[in-house]
C-alpha positions in Angstrom: 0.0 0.0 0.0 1.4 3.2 -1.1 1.3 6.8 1.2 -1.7 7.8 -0.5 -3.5 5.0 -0.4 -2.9 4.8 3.8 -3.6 8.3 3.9 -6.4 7.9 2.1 -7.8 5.2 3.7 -6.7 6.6 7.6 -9.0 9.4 6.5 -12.0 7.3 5.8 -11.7 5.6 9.0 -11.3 8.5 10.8 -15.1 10.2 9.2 -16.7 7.0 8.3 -19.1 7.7 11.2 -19.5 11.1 9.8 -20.0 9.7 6.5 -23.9 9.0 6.5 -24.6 12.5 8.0 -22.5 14.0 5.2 -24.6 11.8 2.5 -27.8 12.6 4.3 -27.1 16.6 4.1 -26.5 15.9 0.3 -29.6 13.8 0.2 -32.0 16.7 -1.1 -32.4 18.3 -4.3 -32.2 22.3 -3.1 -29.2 21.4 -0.6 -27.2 20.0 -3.4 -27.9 22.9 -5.4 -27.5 25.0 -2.8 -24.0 23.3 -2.9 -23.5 24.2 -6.5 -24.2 27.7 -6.0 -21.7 27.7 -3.2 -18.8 26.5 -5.8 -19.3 28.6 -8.2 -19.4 31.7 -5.8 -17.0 32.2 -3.1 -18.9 33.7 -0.6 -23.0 34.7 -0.6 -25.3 35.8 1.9 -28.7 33.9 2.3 -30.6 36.5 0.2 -28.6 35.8 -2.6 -29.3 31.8 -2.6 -33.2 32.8 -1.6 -33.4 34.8 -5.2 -32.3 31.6 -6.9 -34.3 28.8 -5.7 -38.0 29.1 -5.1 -38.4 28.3 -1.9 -39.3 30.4 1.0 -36.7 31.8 3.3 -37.5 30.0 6.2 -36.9 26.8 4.0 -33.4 27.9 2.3 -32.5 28.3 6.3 -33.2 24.9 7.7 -31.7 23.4 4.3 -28.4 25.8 5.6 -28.6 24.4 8.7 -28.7 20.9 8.1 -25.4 21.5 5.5 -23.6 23.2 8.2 -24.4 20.8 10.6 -22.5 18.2 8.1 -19.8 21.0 8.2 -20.0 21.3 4.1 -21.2 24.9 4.6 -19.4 27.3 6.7 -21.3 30.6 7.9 -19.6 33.7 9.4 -21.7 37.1 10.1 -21.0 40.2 9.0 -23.4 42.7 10.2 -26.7 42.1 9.6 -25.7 39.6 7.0 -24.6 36.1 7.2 -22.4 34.9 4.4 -21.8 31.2 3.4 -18.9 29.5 2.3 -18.6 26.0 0.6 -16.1 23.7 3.3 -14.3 22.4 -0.2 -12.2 20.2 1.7 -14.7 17.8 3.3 -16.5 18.1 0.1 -13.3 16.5 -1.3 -13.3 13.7 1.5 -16.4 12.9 0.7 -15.8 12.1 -2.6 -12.8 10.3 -2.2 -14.5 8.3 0.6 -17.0 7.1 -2.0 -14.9 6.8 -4.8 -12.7 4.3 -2.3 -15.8 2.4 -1.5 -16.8 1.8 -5.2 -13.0 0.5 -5.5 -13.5 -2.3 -2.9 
């Protein structure tokens, strides 16, 4: 086994119990796009996800939630604003996690 393939597969272990909660977060239509809309722009505030789904507010903020619960979606405030951030990195886990599993 190569380093890659150790590291790769320490990091598994380590989130494999934090694996169904990340695949649950991602287990709704207007949380994975909200995810999309995240990569594409670096930062947002909530009003500027709101004007591109149709869904009330109160809606796009328990779908928020639940992804930065999972850690995927980072929030910090800034005034009266909260801005959102894509977590890229556990993102990446995540897909390497199940790209490992279709492997075995």
């Amino acid at each position: 086994m190569n380093n890659v393939e150790l590291y790769s597969k320490l990091e598994i272990e380590k989130h494999d119990s934090d694996l169904p909660l990340l695949l649950k977060a991602l287990g709704h239509p207007s949380r994975v796009f909200i995810i999309e809309y995240l990569a594409k722009n670096t930062k947002c505030c909530g009003g500027d996800i709101c004007n591109c789904l149709d869904l009330a507010q109160s809606t796009i903020s328990q779908h928020l939630e639940i992804l930065k619960k999972a850690g995927l979606v980072e929030a910090k405030t800034c005034g009266t604003k909260t801005m959102f951030k894509l977590n890229r990195e556990l993102l990446f886990q995540v897909g390497d996690a199940l790209q490992t599993i279709s492997k075995k």
